[in-house]
N, C-alpha and C positions, 0 to 999 in steps of 0.2 A: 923254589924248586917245584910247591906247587902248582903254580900260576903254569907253569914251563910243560907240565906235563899235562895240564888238562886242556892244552892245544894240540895235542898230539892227535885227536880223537872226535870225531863228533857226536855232538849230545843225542840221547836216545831217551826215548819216554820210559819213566821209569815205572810206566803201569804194564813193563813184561820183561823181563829179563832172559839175555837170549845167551851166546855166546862173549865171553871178559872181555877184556883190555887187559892184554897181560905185558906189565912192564917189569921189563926188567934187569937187572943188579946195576947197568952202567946209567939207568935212568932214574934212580930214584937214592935217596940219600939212607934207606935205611941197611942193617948190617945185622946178622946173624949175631953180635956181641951183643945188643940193644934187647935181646932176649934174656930170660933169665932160665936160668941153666936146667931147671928143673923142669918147664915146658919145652926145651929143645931137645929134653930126654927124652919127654911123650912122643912129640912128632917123630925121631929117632925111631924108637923105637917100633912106632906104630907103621912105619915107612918100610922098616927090615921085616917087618912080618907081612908085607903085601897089601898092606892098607891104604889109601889114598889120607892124607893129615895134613893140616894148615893153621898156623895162628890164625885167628877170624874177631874181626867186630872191635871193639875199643882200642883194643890194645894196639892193633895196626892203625885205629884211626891218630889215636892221641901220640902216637912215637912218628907220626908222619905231619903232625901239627908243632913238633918239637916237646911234648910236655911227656911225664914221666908216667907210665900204665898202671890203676893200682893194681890188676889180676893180668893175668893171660890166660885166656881160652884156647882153647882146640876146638876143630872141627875135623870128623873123620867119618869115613863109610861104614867102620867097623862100629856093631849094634854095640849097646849098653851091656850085655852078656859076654861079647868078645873081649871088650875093654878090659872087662873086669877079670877075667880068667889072664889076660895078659898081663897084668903087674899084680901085684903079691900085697901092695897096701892101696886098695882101692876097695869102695864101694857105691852103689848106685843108689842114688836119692832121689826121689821125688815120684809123683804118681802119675800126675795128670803130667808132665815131663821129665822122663827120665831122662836125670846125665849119671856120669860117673865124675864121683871127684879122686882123683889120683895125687896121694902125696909123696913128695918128693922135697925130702927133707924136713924144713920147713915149709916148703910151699905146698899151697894142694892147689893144683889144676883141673880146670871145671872141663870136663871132654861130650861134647854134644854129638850124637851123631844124625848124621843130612838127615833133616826133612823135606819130605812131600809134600802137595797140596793133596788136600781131604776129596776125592772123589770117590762114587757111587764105588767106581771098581775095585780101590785100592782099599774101601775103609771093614776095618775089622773091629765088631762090638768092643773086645777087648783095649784098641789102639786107639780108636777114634769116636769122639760122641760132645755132640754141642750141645749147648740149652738150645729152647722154646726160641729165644733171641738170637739165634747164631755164636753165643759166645764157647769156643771151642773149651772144653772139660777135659778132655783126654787129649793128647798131640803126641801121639807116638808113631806115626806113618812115617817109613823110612824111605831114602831116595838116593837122589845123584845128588852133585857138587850143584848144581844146576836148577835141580829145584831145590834146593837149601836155599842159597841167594836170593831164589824171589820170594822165598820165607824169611827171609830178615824185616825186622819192621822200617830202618829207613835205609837210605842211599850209603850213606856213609858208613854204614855198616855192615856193608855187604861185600866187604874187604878181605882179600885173603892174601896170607903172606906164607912162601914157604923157604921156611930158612936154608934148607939144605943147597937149592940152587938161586937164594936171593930173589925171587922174583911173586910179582904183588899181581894178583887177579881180581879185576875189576866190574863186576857185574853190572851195575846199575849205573855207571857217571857217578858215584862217591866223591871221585877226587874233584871234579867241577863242584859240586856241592859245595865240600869244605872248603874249595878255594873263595866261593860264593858268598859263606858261612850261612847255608840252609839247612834247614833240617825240613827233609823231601821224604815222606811215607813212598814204599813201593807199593804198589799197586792202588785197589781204589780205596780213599782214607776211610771211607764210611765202613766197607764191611772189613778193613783190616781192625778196625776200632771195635765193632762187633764182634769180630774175633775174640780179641784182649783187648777191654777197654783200658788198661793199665799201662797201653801204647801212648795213650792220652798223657799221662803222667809222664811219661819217659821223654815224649815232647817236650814238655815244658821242662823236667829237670836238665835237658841235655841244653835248650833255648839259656835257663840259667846259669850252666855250669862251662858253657863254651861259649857267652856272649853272641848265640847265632838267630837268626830270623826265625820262625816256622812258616816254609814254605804259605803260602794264599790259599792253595787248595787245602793245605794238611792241616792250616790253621780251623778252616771258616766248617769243615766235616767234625770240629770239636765240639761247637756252639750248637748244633743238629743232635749229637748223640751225647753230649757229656752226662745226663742222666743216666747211662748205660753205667757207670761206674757206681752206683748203689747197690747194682750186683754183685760185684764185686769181694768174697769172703772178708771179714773184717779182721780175721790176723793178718793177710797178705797185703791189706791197707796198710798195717800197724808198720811192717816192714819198710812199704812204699813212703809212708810219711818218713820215715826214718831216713830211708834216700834225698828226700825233697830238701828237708830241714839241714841236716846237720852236713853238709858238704861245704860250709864257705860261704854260698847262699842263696839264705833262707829268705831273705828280706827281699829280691827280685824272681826268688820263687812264690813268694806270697801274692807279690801283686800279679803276677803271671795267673796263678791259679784264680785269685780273683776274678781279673779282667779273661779268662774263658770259661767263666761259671762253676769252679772245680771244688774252689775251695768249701763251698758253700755245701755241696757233697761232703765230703769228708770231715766239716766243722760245721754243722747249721745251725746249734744253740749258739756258737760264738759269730756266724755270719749274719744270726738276726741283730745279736747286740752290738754288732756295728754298723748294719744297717738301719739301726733304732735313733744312734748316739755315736755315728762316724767321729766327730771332735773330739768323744770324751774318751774314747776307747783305741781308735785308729793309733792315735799317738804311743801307746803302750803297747799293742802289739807290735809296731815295729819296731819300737827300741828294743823291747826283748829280743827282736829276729837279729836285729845290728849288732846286740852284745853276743849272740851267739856266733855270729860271722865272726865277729872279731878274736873271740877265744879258740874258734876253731881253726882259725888260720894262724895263730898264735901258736897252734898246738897246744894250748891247756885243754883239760878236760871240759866237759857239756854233758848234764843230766838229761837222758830225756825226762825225768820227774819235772825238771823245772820248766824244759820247751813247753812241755805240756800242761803245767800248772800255770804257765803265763800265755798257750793260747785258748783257755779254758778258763782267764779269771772275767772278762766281759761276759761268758754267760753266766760265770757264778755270782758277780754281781748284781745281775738282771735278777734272777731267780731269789736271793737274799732278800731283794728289797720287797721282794711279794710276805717274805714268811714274816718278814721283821713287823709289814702293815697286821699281819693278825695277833701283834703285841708279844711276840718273841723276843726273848733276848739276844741280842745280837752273832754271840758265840751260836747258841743253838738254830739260829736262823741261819747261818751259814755252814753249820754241819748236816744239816738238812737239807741244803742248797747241794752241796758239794758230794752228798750221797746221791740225786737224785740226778745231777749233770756228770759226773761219775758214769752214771748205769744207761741213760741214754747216750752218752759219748762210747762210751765200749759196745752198743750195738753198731754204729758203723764203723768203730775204729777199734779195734781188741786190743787196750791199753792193759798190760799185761800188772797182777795185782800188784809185782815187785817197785812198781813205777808208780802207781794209783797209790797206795799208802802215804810215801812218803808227798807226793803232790798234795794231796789232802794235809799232810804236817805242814807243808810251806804255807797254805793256804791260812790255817787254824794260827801259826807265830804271827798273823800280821794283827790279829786281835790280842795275841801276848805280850808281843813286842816292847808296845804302851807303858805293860804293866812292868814297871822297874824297880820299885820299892822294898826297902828291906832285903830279904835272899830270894825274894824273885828273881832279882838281874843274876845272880850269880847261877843258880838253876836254870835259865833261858840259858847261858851260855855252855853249861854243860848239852845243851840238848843237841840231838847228835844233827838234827836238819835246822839249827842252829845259823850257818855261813849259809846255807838257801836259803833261809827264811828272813836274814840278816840283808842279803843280792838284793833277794826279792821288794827288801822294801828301798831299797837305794833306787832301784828301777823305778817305783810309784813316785817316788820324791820327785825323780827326775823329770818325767812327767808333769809335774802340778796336779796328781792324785790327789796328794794328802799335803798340809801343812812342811815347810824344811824344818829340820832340826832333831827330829828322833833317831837318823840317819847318825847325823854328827856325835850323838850323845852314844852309840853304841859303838860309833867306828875309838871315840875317846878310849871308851871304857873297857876297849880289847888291849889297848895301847899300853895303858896306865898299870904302874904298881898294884896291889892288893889293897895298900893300907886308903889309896885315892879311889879306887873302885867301892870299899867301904862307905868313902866319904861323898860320891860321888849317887851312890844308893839311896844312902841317908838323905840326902836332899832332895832327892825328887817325893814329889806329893802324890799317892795314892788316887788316882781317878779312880769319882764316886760312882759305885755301881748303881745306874737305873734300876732299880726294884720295879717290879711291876704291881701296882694296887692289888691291892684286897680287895674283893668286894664285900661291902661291909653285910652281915648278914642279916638279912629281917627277921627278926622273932617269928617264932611260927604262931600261927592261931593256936589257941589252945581249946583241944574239943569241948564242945558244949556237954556239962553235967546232965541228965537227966531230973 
């Protein structure tokens, strides 16, 4: 159906978006049912009060690719004050952009309304204000249908569907994109990236999560500006990694981010120690990325404590091995390691403390682990990051980290009776703890008597 409709039309540069492509109900396979009931209230209702409203952006793209929408958006003329005085369980969020989110049941509906582009005439201190770099801070400039569209960041998203007479408005060649499977920035990629460098990211997460190309121009305006992303606040990173990682996958987001300079931004203790020791390291961040695709598409649960204590153990080990050379003990060379890659990781990434604790415990069992002897092993297993700390070292194993076999002896010893776990304790031999020397101390002179 696709394919069928993006010959209806001839392509147009997507660096100005003018008048749609409006197809409609008998052209296109989608259906006012494929909505979910609680955003066809919004539109509804925002329609009966004189509004202009449209599903807009993922949710038309991915119900027109066949696959299931997680949210629905709205777009509407009516300002963020409007919205909110029109439904009774709504409130508006955010500063530098307001939406309104409206709930409706269980769902809450994110309601944006049209943006403008930032000119001399239109901008109000209040609404509008960029940095030094162009990257826009405040985006509250309100508009038409029209200039919304050429504020979307790619083609494909600049989609509008309106349920009530079925029909899909096309501003930019979206549907040739998708057919294409591009991912096309509108307008010029450099200063929309200047804009929000976190366009960048959205590239590569959507390149990941829809197996599509990034456009030649949209790609190569990445490797120019990808520095621009350091500016970037580092909770709104925290988020954006959140995005990156935990969708299914992480593991052709990584090398994405890699291969256009990105990752190295948002992780650069862990980008130096793979750029130090690619062999020894490489292999363990992906497996970590692979078992998280896999549980996540499984539908079991994913920490981020753990994403992130396994994209963050290359630079902990880098950093250990310095403390360990000034004759530390190995525990304490690695809680000194792990505080100090801790404190520079959450200046570009604001790894939030409920997450940083417990990573810091997975980190600290891999030095526990070991120790099994007596009511150790029964105490490690009470411990509550215990089965992460337990993953975590099956993942090292698997690798060629460490030696096989401490894996096997724990996965037993979950397994087994009480009275074999006893017996099982009992037999293992205590590893001798390296003491570190005394130095032996030299008598002191004794002062000379008069």
């Amino acid at each position: 159906m696709l394919k069928k409709l993006s010959k209806m039309f001839r392509r147009r540069s997507p660096t100005a978006v003018n008048e749609p492509h409006i197809i409609s109900s008998e052209q296109h396979p989608l259906s006012p049912e494929q909505i979910s009931a609680g955003a066809r209230k919004v539109v509804e209702q925002l329609s009966s009060d004189g509004y202009e409203a449209f599903l807009v952006g993922g949710c038309v793209r991915d119900l027109l690719m066949g696959l299931k929408p997680k949210d629905f958006d709205v777009a509407t003329d009516a300002t963020p004050e409007q919205v909110n005085q029109l439904f009774r369980r709504s409130r508006i969020v955010g500063r530098r952009f307001q939406i309104v989110h409206v709930r409706m049941g269980s769902e809450i509906i994110e309601v944006t309304t049209f943006r403008a582009h930032h000119t001399d005439k239109k901008n109000n201190r209040d609404d509008s204000r960029r940095s030094s770099k162009g990257m826009l801070l405040r985006d509250n400039i309100f508009g038409s249908i029209n200039d919304d569209a050429s504020r979307r960041d790619f083609t494909m998203n600049a989609l509008y569907y309106h349920p009530q007479d079925n029909s899909i408005y096309d501003y930019a060649d979206g549907l040739p994109d998708i057919e294409q499977r591009l991912i096309h920035i509108i307008g010029s990629p450099v200063e929309r990236y200047r804009e929000d460098p976190v366009r960048m990211l959205r590239a590569i997460r959507f390149a990941a999560k829809l197996g599509f190309q990034i456009e030649d121009n949209t790609a190569a305006a990445i490797t120019k500006v990808h520095n621009l992303l350091a500016d970037i606040p580092p909770a709104r990173l925290f988020d954006e990694v959140l995005k990156l990682l935990m969708n299914g996958h992480a593991l052709v987001t990584f090398h994405l981010l890699r291969q256009y300079q990105l990752f190295g931004i948002l992780f650069p203790a862990t980008e130096e120690a793979l750029a130090n020791d690619p062999g020894y390291y490489l292999p363990f961040v992906e497996k970590a990325l692979t078992n998280t695709d896999i549980r996540i598409r499984s539908g079991m649960r994913v920490t981020p404590a753990f994403l992130f204590a396994a994209l963050l153990w290359p630079a902990l080990k880098e950093l250990s091995k310095q403390f360990e050379q000034g004759d530390a003990p190995p525990l304490y060379a690695l809680q000194q390691a792990a505080g100090e890659i801790t404190t520079r990781q959450c200046q570009r990434v604001a790894i939030p403390r409920r997450f940083t604790l417990p990573m810091r415990e997975i980190w600290e069992l891999q030095l526990r682990l070991p120790r099994r002897a007596g009511s150790q092993a029964f105490r490690l297993l009470e411990n509550k990051r215990f089965r992460a700390g337990y993953d975590f070292l099956l993942l090292r194993e698997d690798v060629g980290e460490i030696e096989p076999g401490l894996g096997d002896w724990w996965t037993k010893f979950q397994d087994v009776d009480e009275d074999k776990r006893q017996a099982m304790a009992e037999s293992v031999q205590q590893p001798k703890n390296k003491r570190r020397r005394r130095r032996k101390k030299t008598p002191s002179s004794k002062p000379a008597h008069d």
